[in-house]
C-alpha positions as CSV (number, residue, x, y, z in Angstrom):
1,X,0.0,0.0,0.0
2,X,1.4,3.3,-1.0
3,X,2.4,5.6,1.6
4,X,-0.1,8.9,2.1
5,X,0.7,12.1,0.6
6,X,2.3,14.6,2.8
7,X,-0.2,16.7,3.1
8,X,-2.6,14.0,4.0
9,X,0.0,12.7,6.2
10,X,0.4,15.7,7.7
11,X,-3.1,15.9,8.7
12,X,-3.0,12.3,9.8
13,X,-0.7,13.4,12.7
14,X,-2.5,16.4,13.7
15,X,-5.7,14.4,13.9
16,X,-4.0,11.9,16.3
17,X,-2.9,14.6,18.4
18,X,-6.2,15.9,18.8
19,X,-7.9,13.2,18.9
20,X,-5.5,12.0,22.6
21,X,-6.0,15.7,23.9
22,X,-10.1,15.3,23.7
23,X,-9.4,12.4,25.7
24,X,-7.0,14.1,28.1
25,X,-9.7,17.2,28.7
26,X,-12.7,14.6,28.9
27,X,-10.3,13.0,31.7
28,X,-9.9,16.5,33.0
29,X,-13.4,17.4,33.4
30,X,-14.1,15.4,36.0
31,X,-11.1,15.6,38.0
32,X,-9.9,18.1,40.9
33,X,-6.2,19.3,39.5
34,X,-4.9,19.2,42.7
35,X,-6.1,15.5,43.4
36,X,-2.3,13.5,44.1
37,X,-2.1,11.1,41.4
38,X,1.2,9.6,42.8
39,X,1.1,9.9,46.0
40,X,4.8,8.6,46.8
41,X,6.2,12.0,44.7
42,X,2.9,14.3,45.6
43,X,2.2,14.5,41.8
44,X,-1.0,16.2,41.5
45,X,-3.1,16.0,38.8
46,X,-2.0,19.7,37.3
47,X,1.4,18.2,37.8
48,X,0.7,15.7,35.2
49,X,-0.5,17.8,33.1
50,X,2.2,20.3,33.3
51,X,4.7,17.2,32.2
52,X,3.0,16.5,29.5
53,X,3.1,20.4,28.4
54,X,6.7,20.2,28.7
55,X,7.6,17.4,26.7
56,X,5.0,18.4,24.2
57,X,7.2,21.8,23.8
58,X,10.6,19.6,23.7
59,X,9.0,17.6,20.7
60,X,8.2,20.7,19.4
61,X,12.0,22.5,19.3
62,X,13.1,19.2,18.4
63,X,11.0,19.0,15.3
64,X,11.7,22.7,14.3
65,X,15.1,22.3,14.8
66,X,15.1,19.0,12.1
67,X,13.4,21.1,9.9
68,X,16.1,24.0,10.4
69,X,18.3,20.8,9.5
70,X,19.9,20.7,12.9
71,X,19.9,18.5,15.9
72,X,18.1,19.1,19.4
73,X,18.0,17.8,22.7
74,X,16.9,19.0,26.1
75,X,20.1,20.9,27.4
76,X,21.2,19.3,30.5
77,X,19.8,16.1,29.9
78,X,21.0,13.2,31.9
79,X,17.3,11.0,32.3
80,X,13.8,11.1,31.9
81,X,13.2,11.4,35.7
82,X,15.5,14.1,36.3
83,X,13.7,16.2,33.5
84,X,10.4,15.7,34.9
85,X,11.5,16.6,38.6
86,X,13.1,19.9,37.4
87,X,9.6,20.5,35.7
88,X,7.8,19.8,38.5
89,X,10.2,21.7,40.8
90,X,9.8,24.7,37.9
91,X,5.8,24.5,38.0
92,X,4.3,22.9,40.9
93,X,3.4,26.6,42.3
94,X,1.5,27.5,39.5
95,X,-2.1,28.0,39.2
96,X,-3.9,25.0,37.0
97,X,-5.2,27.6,34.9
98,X,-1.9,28.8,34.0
99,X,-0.8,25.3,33.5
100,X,-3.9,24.1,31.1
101,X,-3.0,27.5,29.0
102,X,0.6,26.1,28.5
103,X,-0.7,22.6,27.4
104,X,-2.7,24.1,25.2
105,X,0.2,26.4,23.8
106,X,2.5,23.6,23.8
107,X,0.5,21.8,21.5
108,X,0.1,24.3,19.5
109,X,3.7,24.8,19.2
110,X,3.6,21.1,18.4
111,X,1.5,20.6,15.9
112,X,2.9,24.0,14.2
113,X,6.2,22.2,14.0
114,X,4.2,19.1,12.3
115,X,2.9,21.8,10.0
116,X,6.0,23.5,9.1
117,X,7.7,19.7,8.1
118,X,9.0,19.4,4.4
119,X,7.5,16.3,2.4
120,X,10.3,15.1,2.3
121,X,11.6,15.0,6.0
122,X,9.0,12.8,7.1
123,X,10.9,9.7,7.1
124,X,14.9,10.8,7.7
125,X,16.2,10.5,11.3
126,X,16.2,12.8,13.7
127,X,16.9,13.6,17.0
128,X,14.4,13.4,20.2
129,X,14.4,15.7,23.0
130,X,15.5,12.9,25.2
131,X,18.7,12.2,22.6
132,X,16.5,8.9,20.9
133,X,16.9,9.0,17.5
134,X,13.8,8.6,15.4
135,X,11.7,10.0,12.3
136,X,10.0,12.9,12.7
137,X,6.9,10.9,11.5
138,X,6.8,8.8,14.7
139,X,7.8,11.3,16.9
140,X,3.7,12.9,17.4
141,X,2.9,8.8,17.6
142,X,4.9,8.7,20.6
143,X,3.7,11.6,22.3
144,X,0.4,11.3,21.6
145,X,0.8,7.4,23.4
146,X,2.8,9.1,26.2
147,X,-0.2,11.7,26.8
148,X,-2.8,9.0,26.5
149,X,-1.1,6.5,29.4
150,X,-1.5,9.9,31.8
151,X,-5.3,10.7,30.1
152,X,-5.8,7.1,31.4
153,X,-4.1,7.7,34.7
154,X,-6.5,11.3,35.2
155,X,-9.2,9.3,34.4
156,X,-9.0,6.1,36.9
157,X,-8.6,8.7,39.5
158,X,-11.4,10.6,38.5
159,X,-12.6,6.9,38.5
160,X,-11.7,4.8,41.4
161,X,-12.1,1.1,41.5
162,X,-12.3,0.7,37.5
């Protein structure tokens, strides 16, 4: 089977991306943001979302940086667990609605970065925030999978006992 057009392609990203962050906003609906979804760290529920804010602005400079034909990853980077403790250290004061505009920037940023791909970047490697090296058509795939495991996680706790 032929591969889509880029354009169509293109669209076919975007639409999973949207298509998570209705689920992660349903899950949010019904949820306090200060509920403690991990209780061992004190993650809260706006905490969560804040994480996913952030790497959804990393996949972002990443993908504008491949299409600027460079490389980027997350300055500083030395694990996955380190970066999200200096978000949550960086954010946990914040006000939820502060935090829910910069998810919704953030994917905006995102999915302008999808946007602004050339046809014919699609499939070469690049470079992933967190140094994996990828294509830059897999790359909203794996965030959008990312968000959807925490959209799950905001939902059992909006949930309990399913």
């Amino acid at each position: 089977m032929p591969s889509p057009n880029p354009p169509d392609e293109i669209a076919r990203l975007i639409r999973v991306l949207d298509k998570v962050r209705e689920r992660t906003l349903s899950a949010l609906d019904s949820v306090d943001p200060e509920s403690v979804l991990h209780p061992a760290s004190g993650w809260r529920v706006k905490d969560v979302v804040m994480h996913i804010a952030a790497w959804d602005d990393e996949a972002a400079k990443a993908l504008r940086a491949y299409c600027d034909g460079i490389s980027y990853a997350i300055a500083g980077y030395t694990n996955e667990d380190a970066f999200n403790q200096a978000v949550y250290e960086q954010y946990r004061d914040q006000p939820f609605e502060n935090i829910k505009a910069e998810l919704d920037a953030a994917r905006e940023r995102f999915k302008a970065a999808i946007r602004a791909l050339p046809a014919d970047r699609l499939d070469g490697d690049m470079v992933y925030p967190w140094r994996g090296v990828g294509t830059a058509r897999e790359l909203p795939g794996l965030m959008a999978t990312h968000e959807k495991q925490h959209a799950d996680e905001i939902r059992r706790t909006s949930q309990p006992g399913e």
